[in-house]
MARKE-328902 format. One record per residue (C-alpha): residue number from 1; y, z, x; residue in one letter. Coordinates in nm, 4 decimals, m for minus. Layout:
BEGIN
<vexgu n="NUM" c2="Y" c3="Z" c1="X" res="A"/>
...
# end
This chain:
BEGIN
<vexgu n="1" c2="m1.1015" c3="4.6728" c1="m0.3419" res="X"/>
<vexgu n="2" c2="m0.8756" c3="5.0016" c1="m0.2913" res="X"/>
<vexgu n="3" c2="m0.5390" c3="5.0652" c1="m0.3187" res="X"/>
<vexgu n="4" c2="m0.3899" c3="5.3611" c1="m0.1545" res="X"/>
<vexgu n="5" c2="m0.0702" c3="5.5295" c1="m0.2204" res="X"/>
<vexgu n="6" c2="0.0087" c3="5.7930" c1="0.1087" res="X"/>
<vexgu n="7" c2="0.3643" c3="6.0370" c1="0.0457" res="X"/>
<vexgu n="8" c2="0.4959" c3="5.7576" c1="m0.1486" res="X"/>
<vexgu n="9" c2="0.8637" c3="5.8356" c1="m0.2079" res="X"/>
<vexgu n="10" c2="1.1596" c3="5.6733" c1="m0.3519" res="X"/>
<vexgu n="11" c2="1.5040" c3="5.8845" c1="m0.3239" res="X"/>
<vexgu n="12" c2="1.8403" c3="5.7705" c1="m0.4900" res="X"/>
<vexgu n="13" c2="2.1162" c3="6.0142" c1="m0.3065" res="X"/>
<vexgu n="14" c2="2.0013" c3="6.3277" c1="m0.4156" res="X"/>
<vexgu n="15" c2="1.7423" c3="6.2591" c1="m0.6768" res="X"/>
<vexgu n="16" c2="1.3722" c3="6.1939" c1="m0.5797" res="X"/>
<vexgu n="17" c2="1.2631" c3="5.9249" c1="m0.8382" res="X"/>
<vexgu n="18" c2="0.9053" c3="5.9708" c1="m0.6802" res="X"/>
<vexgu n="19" c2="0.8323" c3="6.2109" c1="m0.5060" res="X"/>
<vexgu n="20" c2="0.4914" c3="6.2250" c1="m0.2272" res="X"/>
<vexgu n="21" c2="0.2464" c3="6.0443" c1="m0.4425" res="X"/>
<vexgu n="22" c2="m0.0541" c3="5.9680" c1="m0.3022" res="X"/>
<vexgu n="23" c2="m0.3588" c3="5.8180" c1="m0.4816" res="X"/>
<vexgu n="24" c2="m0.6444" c3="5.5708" c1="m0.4003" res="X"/>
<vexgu n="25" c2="m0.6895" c3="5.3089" c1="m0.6797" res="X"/>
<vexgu n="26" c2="m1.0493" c3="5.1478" c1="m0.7277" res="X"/>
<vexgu n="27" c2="m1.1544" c3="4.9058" c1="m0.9903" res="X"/>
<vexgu n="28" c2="m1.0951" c3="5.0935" c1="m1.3288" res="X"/>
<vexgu n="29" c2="m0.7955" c3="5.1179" c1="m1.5687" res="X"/>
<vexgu n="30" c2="m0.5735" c3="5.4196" c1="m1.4639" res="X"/>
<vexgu n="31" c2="m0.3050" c3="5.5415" c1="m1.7813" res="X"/>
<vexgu n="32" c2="0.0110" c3="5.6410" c1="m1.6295" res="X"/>
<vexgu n="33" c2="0.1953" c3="5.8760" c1="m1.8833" res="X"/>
<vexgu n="34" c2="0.5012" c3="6.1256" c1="m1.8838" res="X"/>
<vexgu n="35" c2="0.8173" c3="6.1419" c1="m2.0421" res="X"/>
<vexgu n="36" c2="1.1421" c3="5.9369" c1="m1.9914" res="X"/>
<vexgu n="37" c2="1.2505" c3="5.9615" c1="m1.6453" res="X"/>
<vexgu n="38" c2="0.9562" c3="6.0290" c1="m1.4903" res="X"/>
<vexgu n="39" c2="0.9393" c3="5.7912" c1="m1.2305" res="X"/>
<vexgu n="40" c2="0.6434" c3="5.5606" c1="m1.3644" res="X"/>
<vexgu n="41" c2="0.8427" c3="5.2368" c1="m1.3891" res="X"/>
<vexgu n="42" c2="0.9806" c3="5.3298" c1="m0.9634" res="X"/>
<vexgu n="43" c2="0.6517" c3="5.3927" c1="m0.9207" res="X"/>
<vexgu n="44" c2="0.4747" c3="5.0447" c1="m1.0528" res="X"/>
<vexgu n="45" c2="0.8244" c3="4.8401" c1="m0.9032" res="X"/>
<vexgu n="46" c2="0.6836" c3="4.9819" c1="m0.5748" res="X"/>
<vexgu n="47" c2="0.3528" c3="4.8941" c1="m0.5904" res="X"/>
<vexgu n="48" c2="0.4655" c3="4.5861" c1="m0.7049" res="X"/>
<vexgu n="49" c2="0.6873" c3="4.5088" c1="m0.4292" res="X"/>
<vexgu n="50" c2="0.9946" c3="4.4916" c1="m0.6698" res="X"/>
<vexgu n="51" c2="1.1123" c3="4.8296" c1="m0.4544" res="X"/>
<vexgu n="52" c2="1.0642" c3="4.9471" c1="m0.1536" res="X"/>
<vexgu n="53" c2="0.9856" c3="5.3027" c1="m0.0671" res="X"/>
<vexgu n="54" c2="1.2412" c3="5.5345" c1="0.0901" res="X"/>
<vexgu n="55" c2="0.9265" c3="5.6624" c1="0.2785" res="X"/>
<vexgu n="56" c2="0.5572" c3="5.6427" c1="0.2481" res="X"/>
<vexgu n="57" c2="0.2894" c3="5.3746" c1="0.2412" res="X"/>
<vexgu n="58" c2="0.1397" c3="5.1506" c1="m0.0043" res="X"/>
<vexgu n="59" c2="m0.2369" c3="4.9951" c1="0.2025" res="X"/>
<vexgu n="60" c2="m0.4577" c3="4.7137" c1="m0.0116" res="X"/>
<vexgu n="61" c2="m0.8441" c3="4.7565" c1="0.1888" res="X"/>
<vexgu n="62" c2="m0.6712" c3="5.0218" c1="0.4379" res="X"/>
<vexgu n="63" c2="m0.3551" c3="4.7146" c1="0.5661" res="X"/>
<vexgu n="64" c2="m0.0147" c3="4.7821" c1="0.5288" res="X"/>
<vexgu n="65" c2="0.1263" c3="4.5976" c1="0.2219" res="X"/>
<vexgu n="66" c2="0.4560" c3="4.5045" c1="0.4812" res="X"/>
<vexgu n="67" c2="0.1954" c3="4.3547" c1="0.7463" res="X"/>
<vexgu n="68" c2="0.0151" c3="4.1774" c1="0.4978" res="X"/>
<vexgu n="69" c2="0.3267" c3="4.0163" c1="0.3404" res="X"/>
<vexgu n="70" c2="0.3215" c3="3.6882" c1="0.1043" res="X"/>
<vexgu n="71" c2="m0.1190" c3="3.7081" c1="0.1007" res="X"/>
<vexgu n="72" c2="m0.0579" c3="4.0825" c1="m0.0448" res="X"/>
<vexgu n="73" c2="0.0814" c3="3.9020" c1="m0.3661" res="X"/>
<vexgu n="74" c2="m0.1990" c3="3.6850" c1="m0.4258" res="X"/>
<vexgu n="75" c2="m0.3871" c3="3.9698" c1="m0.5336" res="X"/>
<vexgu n="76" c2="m0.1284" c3="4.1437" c1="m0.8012" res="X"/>
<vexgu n="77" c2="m0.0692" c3="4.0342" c1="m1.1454" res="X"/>
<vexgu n="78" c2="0.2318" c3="4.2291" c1="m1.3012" res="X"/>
<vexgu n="79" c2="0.3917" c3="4.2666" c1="m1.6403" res="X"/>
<vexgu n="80" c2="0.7440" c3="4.3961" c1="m1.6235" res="X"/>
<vexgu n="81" c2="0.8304" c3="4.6253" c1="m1.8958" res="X"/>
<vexgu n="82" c2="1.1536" c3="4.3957" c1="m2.0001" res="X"/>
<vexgu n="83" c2="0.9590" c3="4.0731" c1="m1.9231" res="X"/>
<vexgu n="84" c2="1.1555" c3="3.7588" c1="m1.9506" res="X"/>
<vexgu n="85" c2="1.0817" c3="3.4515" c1="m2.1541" res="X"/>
<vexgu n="86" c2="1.2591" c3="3.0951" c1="m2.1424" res="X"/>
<vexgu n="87" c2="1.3147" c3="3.0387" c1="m2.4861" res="X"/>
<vexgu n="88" c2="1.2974" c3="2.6923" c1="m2.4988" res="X"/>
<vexgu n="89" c2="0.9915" c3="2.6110" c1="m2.3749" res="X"/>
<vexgu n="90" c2="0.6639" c3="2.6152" c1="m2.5298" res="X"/>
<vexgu n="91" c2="0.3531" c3="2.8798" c1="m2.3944" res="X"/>
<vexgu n="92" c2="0.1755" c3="2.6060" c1="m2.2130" res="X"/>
<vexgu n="93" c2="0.5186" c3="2.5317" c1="m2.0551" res="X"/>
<vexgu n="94" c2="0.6098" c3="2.8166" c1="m1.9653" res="X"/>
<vexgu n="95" c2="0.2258" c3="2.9074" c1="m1.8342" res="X"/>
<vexgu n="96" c2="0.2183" c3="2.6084" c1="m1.6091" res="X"/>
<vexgu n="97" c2="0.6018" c3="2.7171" c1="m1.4638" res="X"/>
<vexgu n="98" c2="0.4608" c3="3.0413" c1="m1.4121" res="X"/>
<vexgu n="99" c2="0.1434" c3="2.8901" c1="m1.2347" res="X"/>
<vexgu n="100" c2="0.3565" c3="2.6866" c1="m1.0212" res="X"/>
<vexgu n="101" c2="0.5442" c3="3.0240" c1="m0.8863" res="X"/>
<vexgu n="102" c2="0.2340" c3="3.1733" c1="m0.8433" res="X"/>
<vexgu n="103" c2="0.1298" c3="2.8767" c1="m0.5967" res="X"/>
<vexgu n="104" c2="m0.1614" c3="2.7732" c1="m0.8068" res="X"/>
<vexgu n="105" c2="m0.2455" c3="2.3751" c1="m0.7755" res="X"/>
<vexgu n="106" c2="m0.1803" c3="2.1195" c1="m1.0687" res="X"/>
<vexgu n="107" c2="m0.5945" c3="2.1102" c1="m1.1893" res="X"/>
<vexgu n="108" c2="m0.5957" c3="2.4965" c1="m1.1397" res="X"/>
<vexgu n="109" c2="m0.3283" c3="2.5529" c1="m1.3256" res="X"/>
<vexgu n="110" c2="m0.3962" c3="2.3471" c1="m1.6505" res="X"/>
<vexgu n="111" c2="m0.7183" c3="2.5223" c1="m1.6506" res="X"/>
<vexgu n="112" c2="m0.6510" c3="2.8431" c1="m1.6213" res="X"/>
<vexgu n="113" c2="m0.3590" c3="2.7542" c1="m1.8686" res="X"/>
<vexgu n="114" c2="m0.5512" c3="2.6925" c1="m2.1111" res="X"/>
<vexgu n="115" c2="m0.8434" c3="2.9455" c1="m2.0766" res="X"/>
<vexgu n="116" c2="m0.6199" c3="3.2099" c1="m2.0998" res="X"/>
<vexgu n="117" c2="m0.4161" c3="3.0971" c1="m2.3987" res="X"/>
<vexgu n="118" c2="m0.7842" c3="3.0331" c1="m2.5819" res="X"/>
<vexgu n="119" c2="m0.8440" c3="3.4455" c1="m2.4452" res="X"/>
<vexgu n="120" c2="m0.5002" c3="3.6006" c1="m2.5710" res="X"/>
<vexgu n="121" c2="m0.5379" c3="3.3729" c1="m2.9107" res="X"/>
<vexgu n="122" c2="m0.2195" c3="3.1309" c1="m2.8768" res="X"/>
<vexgu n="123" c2="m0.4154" c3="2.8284" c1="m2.8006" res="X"/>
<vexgu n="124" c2="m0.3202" c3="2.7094" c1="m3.2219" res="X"/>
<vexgu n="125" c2="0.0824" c3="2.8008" c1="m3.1144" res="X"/>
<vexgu n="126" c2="0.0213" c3="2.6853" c1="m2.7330" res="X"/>
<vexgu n="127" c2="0.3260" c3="2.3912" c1="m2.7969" res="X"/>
<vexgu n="128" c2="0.5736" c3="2.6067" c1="m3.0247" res="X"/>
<vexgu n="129" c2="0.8779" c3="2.7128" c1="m2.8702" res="X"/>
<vexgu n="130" c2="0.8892" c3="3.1073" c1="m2.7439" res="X"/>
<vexgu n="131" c2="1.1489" c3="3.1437" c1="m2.9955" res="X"/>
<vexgu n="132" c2="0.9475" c3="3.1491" c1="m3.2415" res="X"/>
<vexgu n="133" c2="0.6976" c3="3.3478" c1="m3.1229" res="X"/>
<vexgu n="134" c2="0.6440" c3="3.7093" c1="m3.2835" res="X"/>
<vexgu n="135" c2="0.6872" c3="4.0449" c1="m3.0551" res="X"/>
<vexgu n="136" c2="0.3776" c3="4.0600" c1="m3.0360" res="X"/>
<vexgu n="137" c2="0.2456" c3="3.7565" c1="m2.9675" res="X"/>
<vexgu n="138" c2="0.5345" c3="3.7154" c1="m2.6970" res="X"/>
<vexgu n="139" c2="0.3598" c3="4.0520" c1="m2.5825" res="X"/>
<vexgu n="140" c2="m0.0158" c3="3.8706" c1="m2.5532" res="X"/>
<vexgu n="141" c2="0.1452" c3="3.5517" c1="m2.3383" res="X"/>
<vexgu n="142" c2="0.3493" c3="3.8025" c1="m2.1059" res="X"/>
<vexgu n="143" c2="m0.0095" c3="3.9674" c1="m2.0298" res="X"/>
<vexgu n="144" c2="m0.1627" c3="3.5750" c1="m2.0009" res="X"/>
<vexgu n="145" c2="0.1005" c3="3.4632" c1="m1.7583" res="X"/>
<vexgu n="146" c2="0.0213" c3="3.8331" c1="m1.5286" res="X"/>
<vexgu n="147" c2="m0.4137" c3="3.6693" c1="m1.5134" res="X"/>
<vexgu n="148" c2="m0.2920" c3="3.3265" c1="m1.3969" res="X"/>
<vexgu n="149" c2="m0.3670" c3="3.4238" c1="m1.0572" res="X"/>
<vexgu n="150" c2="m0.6689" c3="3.6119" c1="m1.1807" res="X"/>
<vexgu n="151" c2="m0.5331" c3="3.9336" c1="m0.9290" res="X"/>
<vexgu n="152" c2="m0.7450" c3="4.2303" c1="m0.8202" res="X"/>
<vexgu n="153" c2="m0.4146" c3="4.4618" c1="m0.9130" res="X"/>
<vexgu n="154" c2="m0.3002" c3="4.4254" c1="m1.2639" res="X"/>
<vexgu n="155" c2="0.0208" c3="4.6540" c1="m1.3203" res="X"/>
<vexgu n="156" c2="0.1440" c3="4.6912" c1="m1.7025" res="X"/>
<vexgu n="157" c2="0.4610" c3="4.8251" c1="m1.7677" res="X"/>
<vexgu n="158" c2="0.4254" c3="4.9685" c1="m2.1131" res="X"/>
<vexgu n="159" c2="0.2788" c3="4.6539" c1="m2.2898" res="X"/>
<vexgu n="160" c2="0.2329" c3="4.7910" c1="m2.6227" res="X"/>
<vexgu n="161" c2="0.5998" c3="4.9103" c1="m2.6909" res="X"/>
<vexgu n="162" c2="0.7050" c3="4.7608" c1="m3.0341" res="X"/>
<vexgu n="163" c2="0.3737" c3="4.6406" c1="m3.1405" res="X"/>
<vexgu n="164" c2="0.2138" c3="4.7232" c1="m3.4748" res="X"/>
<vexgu n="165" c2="m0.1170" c3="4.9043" c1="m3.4846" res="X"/>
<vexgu n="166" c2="m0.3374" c3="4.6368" c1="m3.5363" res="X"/>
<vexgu n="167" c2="m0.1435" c3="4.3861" c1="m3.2264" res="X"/>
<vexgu n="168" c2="m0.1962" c3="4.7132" c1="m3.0250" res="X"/>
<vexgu n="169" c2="m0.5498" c3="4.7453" c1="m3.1445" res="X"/>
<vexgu n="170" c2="m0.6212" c3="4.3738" c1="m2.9945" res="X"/>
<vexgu n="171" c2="m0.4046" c3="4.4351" c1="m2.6888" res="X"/>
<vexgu n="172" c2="m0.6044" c3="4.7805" c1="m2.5911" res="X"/>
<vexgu n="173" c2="m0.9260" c3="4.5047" c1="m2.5876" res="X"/>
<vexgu n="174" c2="m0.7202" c3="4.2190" c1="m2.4386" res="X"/>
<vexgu n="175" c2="m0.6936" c3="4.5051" c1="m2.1400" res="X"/>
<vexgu n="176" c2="m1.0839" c3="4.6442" c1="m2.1269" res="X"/>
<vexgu n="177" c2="m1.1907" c3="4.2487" c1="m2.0718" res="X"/>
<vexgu n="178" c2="m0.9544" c3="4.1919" c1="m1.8060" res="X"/>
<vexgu n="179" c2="m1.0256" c3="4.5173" c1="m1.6844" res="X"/>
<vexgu n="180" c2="m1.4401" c3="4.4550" c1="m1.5610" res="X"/>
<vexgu n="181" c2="m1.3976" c3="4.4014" c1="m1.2247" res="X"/>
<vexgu n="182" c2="m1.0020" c3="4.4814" c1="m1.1434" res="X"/>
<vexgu n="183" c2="m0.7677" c3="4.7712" c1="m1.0895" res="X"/>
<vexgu n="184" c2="m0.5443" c3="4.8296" c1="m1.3749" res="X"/>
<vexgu n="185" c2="m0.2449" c3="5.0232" c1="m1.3930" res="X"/>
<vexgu n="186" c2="m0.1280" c3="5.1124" c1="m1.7489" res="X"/>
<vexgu n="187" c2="0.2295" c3="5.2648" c1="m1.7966" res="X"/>
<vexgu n="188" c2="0.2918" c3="5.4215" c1="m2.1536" res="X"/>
<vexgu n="189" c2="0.4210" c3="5.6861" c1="m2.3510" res="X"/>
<vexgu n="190" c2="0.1642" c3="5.5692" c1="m2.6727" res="X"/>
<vexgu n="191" c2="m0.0765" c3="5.8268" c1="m2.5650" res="X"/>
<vexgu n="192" c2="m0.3693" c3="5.6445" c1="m2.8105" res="X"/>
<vexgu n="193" c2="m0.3461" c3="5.3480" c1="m2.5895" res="X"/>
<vexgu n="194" c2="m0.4934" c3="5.4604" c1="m2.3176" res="X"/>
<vexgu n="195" c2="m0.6829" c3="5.7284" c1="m2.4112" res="X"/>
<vexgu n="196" c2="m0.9013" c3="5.4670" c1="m2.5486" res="X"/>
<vexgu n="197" c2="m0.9181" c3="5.2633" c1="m2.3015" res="X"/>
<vexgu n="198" c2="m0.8331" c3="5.4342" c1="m1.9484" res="X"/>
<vexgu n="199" c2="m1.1056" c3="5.5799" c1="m1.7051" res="X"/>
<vexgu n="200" c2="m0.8479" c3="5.7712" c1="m1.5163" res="X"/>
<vexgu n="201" c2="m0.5178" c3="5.9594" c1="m1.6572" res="X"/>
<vexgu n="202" c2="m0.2454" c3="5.9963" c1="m1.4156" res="X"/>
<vexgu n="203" c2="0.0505" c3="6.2202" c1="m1.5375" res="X"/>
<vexgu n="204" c2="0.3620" c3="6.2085" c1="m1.4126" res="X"/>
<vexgu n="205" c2="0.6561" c3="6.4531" c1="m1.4292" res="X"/>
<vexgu n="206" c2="0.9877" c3="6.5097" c1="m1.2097" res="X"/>
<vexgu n="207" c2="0.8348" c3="6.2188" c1="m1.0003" res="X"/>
<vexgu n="208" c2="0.5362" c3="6.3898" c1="m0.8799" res="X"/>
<vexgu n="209" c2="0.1331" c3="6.3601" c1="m1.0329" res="X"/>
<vexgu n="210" c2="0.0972" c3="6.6682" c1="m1.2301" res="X"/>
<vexgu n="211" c2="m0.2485" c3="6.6160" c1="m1.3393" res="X"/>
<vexgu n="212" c2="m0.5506" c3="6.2907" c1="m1.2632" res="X"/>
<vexgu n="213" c2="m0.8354" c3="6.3106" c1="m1.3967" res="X"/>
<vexgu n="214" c2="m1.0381" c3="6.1647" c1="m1.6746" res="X"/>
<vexgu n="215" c2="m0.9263" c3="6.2668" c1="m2.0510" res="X"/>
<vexgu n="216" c2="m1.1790" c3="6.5390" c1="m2.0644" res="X"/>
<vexgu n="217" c2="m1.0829" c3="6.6465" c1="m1.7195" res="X"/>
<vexgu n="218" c2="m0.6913" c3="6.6800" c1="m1.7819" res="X"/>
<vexgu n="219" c2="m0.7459" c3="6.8142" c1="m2.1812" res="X"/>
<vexgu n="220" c2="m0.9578" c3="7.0996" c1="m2.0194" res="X"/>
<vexgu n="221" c2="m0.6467" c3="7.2358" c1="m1.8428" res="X"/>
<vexgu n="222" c2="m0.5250" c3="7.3020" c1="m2.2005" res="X"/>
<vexgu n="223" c2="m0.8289" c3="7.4488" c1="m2.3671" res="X"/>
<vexgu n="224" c2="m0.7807" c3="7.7522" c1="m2.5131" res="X"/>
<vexgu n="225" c2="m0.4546" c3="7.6533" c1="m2.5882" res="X"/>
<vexgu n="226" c2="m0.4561" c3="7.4445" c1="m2.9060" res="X"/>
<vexgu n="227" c2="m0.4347" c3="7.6523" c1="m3.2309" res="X"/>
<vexgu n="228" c2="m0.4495" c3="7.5536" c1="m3.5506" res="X"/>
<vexgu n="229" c2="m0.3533" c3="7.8216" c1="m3.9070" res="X"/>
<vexgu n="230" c2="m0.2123" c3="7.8012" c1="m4.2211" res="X"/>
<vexgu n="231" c2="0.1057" c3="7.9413" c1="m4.2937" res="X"/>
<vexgu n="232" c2="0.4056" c3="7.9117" c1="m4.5720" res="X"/>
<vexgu n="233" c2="0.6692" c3="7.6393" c1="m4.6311" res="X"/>
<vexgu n="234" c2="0.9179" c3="7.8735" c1="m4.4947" res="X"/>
<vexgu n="235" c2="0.7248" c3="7.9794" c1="m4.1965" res="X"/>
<vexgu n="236" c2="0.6177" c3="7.6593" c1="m4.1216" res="X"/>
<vexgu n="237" c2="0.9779" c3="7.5496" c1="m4.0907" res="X"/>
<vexgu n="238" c2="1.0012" c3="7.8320" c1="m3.8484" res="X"/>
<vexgu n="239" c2="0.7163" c3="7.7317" c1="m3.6089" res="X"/>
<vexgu n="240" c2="0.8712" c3="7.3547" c1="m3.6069" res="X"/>
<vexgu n="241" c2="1.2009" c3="7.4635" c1="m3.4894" res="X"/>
<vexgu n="242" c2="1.0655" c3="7.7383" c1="m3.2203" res="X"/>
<vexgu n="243" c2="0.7072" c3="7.6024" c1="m3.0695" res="X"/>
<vexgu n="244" c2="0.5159" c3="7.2741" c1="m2.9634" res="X"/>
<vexgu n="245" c2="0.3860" c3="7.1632" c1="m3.3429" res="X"/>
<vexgu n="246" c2="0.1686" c3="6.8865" c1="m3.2830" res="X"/>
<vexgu n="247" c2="0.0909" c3="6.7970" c1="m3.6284" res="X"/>
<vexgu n="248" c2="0.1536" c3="6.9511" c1="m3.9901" res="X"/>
<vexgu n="249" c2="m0.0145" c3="6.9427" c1="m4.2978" res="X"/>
<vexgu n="250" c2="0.0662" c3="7.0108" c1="m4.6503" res="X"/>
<vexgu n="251" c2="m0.2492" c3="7.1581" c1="m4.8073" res="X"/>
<vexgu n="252" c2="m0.1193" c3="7.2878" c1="m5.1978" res="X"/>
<vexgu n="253" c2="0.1189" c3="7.5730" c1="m5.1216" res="X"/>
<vexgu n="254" c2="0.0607" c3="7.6491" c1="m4.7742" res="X"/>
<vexgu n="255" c2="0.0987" c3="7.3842" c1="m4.4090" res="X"/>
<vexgu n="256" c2="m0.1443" c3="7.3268" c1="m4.1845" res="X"/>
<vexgu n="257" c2="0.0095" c3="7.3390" c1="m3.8701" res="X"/>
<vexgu n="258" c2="m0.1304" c3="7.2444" c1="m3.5029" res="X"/>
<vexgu n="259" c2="0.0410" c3="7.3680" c1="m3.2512" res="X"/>
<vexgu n="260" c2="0.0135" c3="7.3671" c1="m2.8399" res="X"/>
<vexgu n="261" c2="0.1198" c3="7.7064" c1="m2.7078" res="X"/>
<vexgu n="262" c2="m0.0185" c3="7.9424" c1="m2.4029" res="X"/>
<vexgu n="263" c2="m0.0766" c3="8.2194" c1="m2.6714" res="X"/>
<vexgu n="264" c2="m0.1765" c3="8.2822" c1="m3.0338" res="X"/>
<vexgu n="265" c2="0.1176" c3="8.1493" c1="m3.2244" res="X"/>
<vexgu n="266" c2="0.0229" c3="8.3639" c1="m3.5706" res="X"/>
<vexgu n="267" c2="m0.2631" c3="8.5977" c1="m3.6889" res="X"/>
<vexgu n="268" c2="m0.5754" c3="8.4248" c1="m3.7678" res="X"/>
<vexgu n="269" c2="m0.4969" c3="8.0888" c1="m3.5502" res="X"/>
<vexgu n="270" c2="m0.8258" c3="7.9587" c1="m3.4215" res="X"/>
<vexgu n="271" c2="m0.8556" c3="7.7561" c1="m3.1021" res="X"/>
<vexgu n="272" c2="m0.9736" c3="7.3753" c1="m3.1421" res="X"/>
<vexgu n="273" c2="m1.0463" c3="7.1435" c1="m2.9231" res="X"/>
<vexgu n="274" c2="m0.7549" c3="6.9805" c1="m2.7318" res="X"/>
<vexgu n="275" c2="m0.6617" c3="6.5924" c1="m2.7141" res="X"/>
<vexgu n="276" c2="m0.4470" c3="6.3736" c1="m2.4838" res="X"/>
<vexgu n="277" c2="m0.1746" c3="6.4304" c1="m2.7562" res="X"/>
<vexgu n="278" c2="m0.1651" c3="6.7793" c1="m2.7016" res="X"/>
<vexgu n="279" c2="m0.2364" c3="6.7707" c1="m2.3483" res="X"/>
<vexgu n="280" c2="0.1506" c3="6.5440" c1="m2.3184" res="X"/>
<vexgu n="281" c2="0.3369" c3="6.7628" c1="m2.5902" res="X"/>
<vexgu n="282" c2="0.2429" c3="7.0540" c1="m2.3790" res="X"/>
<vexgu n="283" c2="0.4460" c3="6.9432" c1="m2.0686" res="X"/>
<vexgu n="284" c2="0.6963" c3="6.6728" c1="m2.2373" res="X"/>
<vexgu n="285" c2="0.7705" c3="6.8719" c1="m2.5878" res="X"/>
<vexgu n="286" c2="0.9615" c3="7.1647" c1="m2.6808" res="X"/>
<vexgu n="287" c2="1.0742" c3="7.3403" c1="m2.9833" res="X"/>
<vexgu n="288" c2="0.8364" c3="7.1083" c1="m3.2304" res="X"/>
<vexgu n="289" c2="0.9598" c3="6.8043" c1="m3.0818" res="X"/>
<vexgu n="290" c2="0.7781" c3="6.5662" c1="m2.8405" res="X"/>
<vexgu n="291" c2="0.9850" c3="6.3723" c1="m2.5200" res="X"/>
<vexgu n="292" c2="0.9696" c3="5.9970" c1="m2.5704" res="X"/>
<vexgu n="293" c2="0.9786" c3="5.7588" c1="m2.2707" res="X"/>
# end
């Protein structure tokens, strides 16, 4: 299974929303990151068929997405970032609607129904109303409802948003099991999530890739340039307000401060080794204070 992006562009007047992208997808789980207005939600809408490109191609096994038409959806599973629930019916309801859509038969569909409610952990709740259903266990059936079809493509549109650690701890796993055998594309601005869990990080700014690779790959081009020192309240207050602090740290009388810059912020600053949170406050922060998408 491979799914190639060639010069994929979406334009809206003047502004290029995505701009020549052009990747080949293969089984894994890819994290999509960068900063509000990115492009990453065009971007998955495309893939997903939701948009079409101004220009470019999207190819599943080296065919045309447009020449392969309705059988090109059989293979994608998507979860919307704003994904819409019918209140008043119940998860095994609304799984067998959504089955139905999806074109799967009656037997099928009861099955896989209830497999996947057993997998995501609603199988006690299965007959409650979606009303009454927590964030994040509304979160866990939106995710069921994108396996009905058990697709090749699963695209996630920032699944974890308003989850508490521990939902978002049993999400990132919900993902890795689907993930054996699939490609998965994971849109997000929680940069934990998928450095956990993604073989590949794609990061996207002004609608173009700006780096792919895995973590270690993409958190080289910042090595060297992660510092860490100790410095006064008052100069600490200083470095916040002028530079890329990634984290502070009260220690007695003095702050620990981390912070992402090409140079040697202060006398003494030592390098350390750079993360994925560094990596995105390096091209999405500025002046102590890190983009949110």
């Amino acid at each position: 299974m491979k799914l190639q992006l060639q010069h994929l562009c979406k334009q809206y007047g003047t502004k290029k929303a995505v701009d020549q992208v052009s990747i080949d997808f293969q089984p894994g789980v890819y994290g999509l990151l960068g900063a509000n207005g990115a492009g990453k939600t065009t971007l998955m809408r495309m893939i997903c068929g939701v948009l079409n490109p101004t220009s470019g191609s999207i190819r599943l096994d080296g065919k045309s997405i447009r020449e392969s038409g309705e059988r090109y959806y059989t293979h994608l599973g998507y979860m919307p970032q704003d994904f819409g629930f019918y209140p008043d019916f119940t998860a095994r309801e609304f799984m067998l609607y959504m089955a139905a859509v999806k074109g799967l038969d009656q037997k099928t569909a009861k099955v896989r129904t209830a497999k996947l409610l057993k997998l995501v952990n609603l199988s006690d709740v299965a007959d409650r109303k979606i009303r009454s259903y927590s964030g994040g266990m509304k979160q866990r059936l939106g995710i069921a409802q994108a396996e009905l079809n058990n697709p090749d493509i699963l695209i996630l549109d920032e699944p974890t948003a308003g989850l508490d650690p521990k939902e978002r701890v049993r999400f990132r796993n919900l993902i890795s099991d689907f993930a054996r055998d699939k490609i998965v594309i994971l849109s997000t601005h929680i940069v934990s999530d998928v450095s956990y869990i993604a073989d590949i990080i794609l990061m996207m700014k002004d609608g173009k890739i700006l780096l792919q690779g895995s973590v270690t790959d993409v958190t080289d081009s910042i090595r060297g340039k992660v510092w860490e020192f100790l410095a006064d309240e008052r100069e600490a207050a200083r470095y916040s307000r002028t530079m890329r602090v990634v984290n502070l740290h009260h220690e007695g009388k003095q702050v620990r401060l981390r912070i992402v810059e090409d140079s040697a912020p202060a006398p003494g600053a030592q390098n350390v080794e750079p993360s994925l949170e560094d990596l995105f406050l390096y091209h999405f922060g500025g002046n102590g204070q890190s983009e949110r998408s």
